[in-house]
N, C-alpha and C positions, 0 to 999 in steps of 0.2 A: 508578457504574461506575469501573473502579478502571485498567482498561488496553484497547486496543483492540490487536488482531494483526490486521496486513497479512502475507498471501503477494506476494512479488512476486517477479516475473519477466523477465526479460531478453527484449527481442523481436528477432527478426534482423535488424531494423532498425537495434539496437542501444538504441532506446528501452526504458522500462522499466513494466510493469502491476501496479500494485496494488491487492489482493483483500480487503476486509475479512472474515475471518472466522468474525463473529459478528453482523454486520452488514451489512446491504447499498449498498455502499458501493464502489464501483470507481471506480479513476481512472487516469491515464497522466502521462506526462512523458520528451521527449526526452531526458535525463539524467538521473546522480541528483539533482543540488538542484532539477531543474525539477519530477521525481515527487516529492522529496520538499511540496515549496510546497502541488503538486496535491492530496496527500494532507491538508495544513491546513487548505486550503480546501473540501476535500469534506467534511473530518470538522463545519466550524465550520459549515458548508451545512445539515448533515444534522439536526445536534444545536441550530440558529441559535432556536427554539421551546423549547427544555428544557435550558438551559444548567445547570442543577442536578445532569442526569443524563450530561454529556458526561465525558469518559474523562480523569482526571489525566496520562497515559501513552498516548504511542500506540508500538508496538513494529511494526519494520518487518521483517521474516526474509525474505533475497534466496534463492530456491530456482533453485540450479542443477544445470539437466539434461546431463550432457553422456556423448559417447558415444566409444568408439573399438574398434579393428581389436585382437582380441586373435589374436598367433600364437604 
């Protein structure tokens, strides 16, 4: 496996969720370098058995929603 794709998302908290998806693989973190730690650790967690087949890359795409008053 050559890359993993996180969606993540901003929570209104201001924390931040990340989705792996291709993988089942969710994690969090108060900020970004706390999500991003969270997401090393969940990936080496996941893959901690089959390190042959763990992701050279992991790619993070921040998805933001945002809305406004159109007049």
């Amino acid at each position: 496996m050559k890359e993993l794709i996180f969606e993540v998302t901003q929570e209104v908290d201001g924390g931040y969720v990340a989705e792996c998806l291709t993988e089942p693989i969710v994690t969090q973190g108060d900020d970004w370098a706390a999500m991003r730690a969270a997401v090393d650790e969940a990936v080496r967690g996941y893959f901690f058995d089959a390190l042959a087949s763990a992701p050279s890359r992991i790619r993070l795409h921040l998805v933001r929603d945002e809305s406004f008053a159109f007049a």
